[in-house]
C-alpha positions in Angstrom: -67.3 -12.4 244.0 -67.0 -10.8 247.2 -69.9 -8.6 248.6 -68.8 -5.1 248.6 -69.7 -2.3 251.2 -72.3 -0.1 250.1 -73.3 2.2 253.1 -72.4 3.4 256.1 -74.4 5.2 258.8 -72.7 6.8 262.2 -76.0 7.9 264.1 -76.2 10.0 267.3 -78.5 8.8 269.7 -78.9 9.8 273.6 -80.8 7.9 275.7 -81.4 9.4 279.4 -79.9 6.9 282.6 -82.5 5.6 285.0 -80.6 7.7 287.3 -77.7 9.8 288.2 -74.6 8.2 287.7 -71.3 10.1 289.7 -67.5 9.1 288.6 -64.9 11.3 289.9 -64.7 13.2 287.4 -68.1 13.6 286.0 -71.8 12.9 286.7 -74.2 11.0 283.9 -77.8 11.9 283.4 -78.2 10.7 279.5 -75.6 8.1 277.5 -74.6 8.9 274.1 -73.9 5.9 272.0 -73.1 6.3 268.0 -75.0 3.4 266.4 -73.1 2.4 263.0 -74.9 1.0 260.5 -72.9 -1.3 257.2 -74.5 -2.2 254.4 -73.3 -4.6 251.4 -73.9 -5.2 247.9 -76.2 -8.1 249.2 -78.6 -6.3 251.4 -76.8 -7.5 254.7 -76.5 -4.7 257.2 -74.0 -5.3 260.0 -74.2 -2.9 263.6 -71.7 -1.6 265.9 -71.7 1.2 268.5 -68.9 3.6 270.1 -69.5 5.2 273.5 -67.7 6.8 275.8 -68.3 8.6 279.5 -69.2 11.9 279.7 -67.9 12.9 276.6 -64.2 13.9 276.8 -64.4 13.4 280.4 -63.0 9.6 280.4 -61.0 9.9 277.0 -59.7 11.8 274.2 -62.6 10.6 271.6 -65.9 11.6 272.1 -69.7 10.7 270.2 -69.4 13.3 268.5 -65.7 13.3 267.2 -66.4 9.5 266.6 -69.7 9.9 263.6 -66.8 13.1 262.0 -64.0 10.5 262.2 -66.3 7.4 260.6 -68.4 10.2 258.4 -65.6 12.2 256.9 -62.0 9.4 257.4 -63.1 6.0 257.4 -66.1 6.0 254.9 -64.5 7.1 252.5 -61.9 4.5 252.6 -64.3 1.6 253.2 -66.8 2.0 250.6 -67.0 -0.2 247.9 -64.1 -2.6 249.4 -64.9 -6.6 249.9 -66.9 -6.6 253.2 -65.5 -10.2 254.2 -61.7 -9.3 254.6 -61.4 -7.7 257.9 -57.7 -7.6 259.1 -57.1 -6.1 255.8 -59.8 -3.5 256.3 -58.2 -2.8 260.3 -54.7 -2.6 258.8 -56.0 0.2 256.1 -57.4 1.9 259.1 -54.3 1.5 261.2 -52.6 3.2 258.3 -54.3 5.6 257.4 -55.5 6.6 260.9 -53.5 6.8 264.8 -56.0 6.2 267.6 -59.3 7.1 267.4 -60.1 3.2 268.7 -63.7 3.9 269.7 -64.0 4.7 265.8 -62.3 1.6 265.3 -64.6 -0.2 267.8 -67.6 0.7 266.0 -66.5 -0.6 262.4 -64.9 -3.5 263.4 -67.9 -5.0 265.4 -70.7 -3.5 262.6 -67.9 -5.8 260.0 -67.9 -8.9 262.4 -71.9 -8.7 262.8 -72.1 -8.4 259.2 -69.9 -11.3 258.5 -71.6 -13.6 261.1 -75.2 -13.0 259.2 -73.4 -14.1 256.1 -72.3 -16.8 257.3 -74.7 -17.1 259.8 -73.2 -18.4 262.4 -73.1 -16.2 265.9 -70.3 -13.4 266.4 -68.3 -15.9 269.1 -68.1 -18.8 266.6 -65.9 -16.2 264.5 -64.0 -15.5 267.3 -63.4 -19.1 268.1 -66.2 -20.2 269.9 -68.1 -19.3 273.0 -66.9 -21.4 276.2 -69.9 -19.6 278.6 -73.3 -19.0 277.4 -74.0 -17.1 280.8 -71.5 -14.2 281.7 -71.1 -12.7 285.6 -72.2 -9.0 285.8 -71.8 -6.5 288.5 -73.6 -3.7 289.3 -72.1 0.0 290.2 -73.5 1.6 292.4 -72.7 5.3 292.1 -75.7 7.2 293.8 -73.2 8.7 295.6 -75.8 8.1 298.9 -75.0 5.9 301.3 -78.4 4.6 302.1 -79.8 4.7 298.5 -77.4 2.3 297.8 -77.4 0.2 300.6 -81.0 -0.3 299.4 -80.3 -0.5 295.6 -77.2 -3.5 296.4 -79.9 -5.2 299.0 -82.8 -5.1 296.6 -80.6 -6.1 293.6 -79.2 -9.1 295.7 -82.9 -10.4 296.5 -83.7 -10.2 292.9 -80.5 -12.3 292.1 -80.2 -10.2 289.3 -76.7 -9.0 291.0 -74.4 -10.5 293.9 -71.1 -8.0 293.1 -70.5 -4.5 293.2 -68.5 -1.8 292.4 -68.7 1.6 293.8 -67.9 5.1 292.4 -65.6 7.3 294.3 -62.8 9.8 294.2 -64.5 13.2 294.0 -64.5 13.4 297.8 -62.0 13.3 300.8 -60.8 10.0 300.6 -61.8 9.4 304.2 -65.2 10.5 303.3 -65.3 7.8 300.4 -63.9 4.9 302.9 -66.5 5.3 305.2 -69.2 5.3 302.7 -67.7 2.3 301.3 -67.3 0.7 304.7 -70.5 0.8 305.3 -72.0 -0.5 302.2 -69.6 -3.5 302.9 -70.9 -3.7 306.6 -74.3 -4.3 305.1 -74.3 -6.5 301.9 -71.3 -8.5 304.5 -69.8 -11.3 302.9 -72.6 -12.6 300.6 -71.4 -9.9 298.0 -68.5 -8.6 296.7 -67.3 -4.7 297.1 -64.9 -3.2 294.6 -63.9 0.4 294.2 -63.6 2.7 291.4 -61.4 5.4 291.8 -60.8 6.5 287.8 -57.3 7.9 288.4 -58.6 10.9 291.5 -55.6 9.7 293.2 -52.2 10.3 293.8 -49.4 7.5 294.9 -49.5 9.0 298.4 -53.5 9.6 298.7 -53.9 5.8 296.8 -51.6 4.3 299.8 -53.8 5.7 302.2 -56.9 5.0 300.3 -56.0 1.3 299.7 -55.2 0.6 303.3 -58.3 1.7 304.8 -60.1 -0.3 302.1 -58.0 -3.3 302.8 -58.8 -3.3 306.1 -62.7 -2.7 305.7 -62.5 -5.7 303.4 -62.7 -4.8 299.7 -62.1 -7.0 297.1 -60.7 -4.5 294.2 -59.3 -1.2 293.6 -60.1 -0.1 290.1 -57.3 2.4 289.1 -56.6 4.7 292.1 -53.8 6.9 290.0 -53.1 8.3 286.8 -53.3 6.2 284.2 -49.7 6.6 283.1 -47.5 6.1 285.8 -46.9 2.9 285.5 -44.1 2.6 288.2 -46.8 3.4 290.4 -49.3 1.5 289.9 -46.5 -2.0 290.1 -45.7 -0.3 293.4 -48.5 -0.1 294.7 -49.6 -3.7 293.9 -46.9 -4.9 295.6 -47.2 -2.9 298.7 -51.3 -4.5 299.4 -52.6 -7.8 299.2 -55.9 -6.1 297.9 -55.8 -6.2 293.7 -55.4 -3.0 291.8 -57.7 -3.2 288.5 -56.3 -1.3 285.6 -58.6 0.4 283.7 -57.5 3.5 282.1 -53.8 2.7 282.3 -54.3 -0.2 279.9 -55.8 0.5 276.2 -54.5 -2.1 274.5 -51.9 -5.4 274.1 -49.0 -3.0 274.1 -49.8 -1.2 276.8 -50.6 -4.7 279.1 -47.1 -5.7 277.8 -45.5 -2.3 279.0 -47.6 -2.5 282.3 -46.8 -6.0 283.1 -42.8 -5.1 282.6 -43.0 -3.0 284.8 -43.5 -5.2 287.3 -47.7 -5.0 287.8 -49.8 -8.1 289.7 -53.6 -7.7 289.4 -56.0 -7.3 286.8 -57.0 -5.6 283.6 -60.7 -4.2 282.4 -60.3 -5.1 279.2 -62.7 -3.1 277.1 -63.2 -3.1 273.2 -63.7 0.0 272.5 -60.7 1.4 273.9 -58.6 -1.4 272.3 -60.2 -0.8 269.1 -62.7 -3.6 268.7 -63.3 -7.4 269.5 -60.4 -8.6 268.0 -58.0 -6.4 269.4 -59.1 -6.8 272.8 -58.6 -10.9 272.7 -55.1 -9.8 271.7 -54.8 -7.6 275.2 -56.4 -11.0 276.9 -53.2 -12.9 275.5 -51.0 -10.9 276.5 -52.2 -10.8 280.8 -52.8 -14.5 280.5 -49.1 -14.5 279.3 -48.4 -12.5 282.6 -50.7 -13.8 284.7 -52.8 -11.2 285.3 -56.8 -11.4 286.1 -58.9 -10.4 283.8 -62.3 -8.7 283.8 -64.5 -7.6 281.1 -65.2 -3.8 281.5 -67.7 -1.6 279.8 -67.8 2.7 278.8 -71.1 1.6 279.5 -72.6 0.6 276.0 -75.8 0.4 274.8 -77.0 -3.3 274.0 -75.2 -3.7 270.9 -71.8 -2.8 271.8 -72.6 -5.2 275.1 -73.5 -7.7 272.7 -70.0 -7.1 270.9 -68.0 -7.6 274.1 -70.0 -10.3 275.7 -69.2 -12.5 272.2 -65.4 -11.5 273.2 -65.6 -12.4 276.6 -67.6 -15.8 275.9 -64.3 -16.8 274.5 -62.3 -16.7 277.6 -61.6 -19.6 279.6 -61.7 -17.4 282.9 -63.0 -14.1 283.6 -61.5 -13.9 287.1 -63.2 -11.2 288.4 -66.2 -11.5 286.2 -67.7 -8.3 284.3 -69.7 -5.1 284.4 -71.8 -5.8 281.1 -74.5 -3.8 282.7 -74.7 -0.9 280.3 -78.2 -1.5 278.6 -79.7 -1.6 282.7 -78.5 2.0 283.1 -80.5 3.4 280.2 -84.4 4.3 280.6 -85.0 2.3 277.3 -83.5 0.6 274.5 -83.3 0.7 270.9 -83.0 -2.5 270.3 -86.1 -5.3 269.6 -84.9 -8.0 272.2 -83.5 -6.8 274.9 -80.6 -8.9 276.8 -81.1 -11.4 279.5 -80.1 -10.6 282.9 -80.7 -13.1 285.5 -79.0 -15.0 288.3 -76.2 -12.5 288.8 -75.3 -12.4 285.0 -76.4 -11.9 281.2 -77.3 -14.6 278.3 -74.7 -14.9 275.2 -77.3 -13.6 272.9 -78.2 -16.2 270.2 -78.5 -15.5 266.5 -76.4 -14.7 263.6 -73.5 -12.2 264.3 -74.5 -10.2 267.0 -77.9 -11.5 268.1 -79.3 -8.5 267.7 -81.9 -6.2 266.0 -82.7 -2.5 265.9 -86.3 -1.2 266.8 -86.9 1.5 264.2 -89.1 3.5 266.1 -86.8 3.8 269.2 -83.9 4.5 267.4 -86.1 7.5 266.0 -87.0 8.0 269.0 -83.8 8.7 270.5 -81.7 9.6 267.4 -80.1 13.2 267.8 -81.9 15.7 265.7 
């Protein structure tokens, strides 16, 4: 007989950045995470996490609309069901829920973590099996100061912790923001890559301008420079400039990629599992730009180690990650709640190693930082 769900725990916890981190549209001095924690009739407890940025600022879910949804919609419906049958638990969820995919997130990878230690076999091996061990990570650099992170890329560089990065713009004249970016690219030159992140401050008009400049200072990326929804746009523009456009925002999951890539879009997607609604679902958005030959990259909403964990098993699965990832999430945070922390060296992260996810909690840091 099949174990049966027992418990389930969505836990606030907030854990301060190691600095200041500016988007356009908000600026980060603590990450909230929700830490869910599964338990079956056998004593197995399986983990997941949900985050977002800046609360509502990036999307319509935030922390704490994620632990009411799990407490009060999808416990309910979960407890005491067979712990092993996931798409049956997803399409319950589906149906009995619209959106709410960080939510989703969260189950999904504490019921694939779960079902690894059962089996125990590691998280990728369920997902088909992990073709890296070692992933590619960027850094962001999002100071916002032009010499603090000429010094942060530099020092990060000699370290060879990082060798790509992505910069944070959009809440300034967009002249203002090229000429910081400029000069970053001046100084790290051609022995590291420079991307930009715009999260949607841009109009079409403002975004032609932008990418030109950008272009012509030598920029590898544009990571969506519009509003996420105009679609037209966005194929426009990436026919217009030989310099990608990365959507982020604009793509959630497979359907939208489908609807994107009709319209006529050639770049890249930031694939991300919580906004697809878990692991599963983002390999399904993977298919799909593969399908229509467009890059892919593993984003992050800047998780905590065990939602990084989650999407570096995902990612491990993919043949190519053209343009790498940005699994830096557990560097941003001043601590960790986890035992092990992951390992970051030579420009990228380990698979971790271990049953499901490879991880463990610390039960005195999650105290530590739980929400009271």
């Amino acid at each position: 007989m099949s174990a049966t769900i027992q418990s389930i725990e969505a836990i606030l916890v907030d854990i301060p950045t190691i600095r200041p981190h500016k988007l356009s549209m908000t600026t980060m001095g603590v990450q909230t995470m929700v830490i869910v924690r599964l338990k079956d009739s056998e004593g197995l407890e399986g983990l997941g996490e949900a985050t977002t940025i800046g609360g509502l600022a990036y999307g319509p879910e935030s922390p704490e609309s994620v632990k009411l949804t799990i407490d009060t919609y999808f416990k309910p419906q979960l407890l005491n069901q067979p712990a092993d049958n996931i798409n049956t638990l997803r399409v319950m969820l589906d149906r009995s829920s619209r959106g709410n995919n960080l939510a989703k997130s969260a189950i999904e990878t504490a019921l694939l973590d779960l079902y690894g230690k059962r089996m125990n076999r590691p998280l990728s091996d369920l997902l088909g099996g992990a073709v890296h061990q070692h992933i590619p990570v960027l850094w962001t650099l999002a100071s916002g100061d032009t010499a603090k992170d000429i010094d942060e890329a530099k020092t990060l560089m000699a370290a060879k912790r990082h060798c790509d990065f992505k910069l944070k713009i959009g809440s300034r004249p967009v002249m203002d923001d090229v000429r910081h970016v400029a000069a970053i690219k001046a100084a790290v030159g051609e022995q590291a890559s420079v991307r930009v992140d715009v999260n949607q401050a841009w109009d079409e008009a403002t975004a032609a301008r932008g990418m030109a400049e950008l272009q012509a200072a030598g920029i590898d990326l544009v990571e969506q420079p519009i509003p996420m929804k105009d679609y037209a746009a966005l194929a426009r523009l990436s026919a217009k400039f030989h310099i990608p456009i990365l959507a982020d925002e604009a793509v959630a999951d497979a359907t939208d990629m489908y609807k994107l890539a009709a319209e006529g879009f050639s770049g890249a997607v930031a694939m991300k599992i919580a906004k697809a609604g878990g692991p599963l679902r983002a390999l399904e958005q993977a298919a799909v730009a593969k399908a229509a030959g467009i890059g892919l990259y593993g984003g992050t909403l800047l998780e905590g180690t065990i939602g990084t964990a989650a999407s570096l098993h995902a990612w491990s699965t993919l043949e190519t990650l053209h343009w790498g990832s940005e699994m830096f999430g557990p560097l941003l945070m001043k601590d960790d709640i986890v035992v092990q922390p992951l390992h970051f060296h030579d420009n990228g992260v380990d698979l971790p190693r271990g049953p499901g996810l490879g991880v463990e909690i610390d039960e005195a840091k999650l105290a530590e930082y739980r929400r009271k």
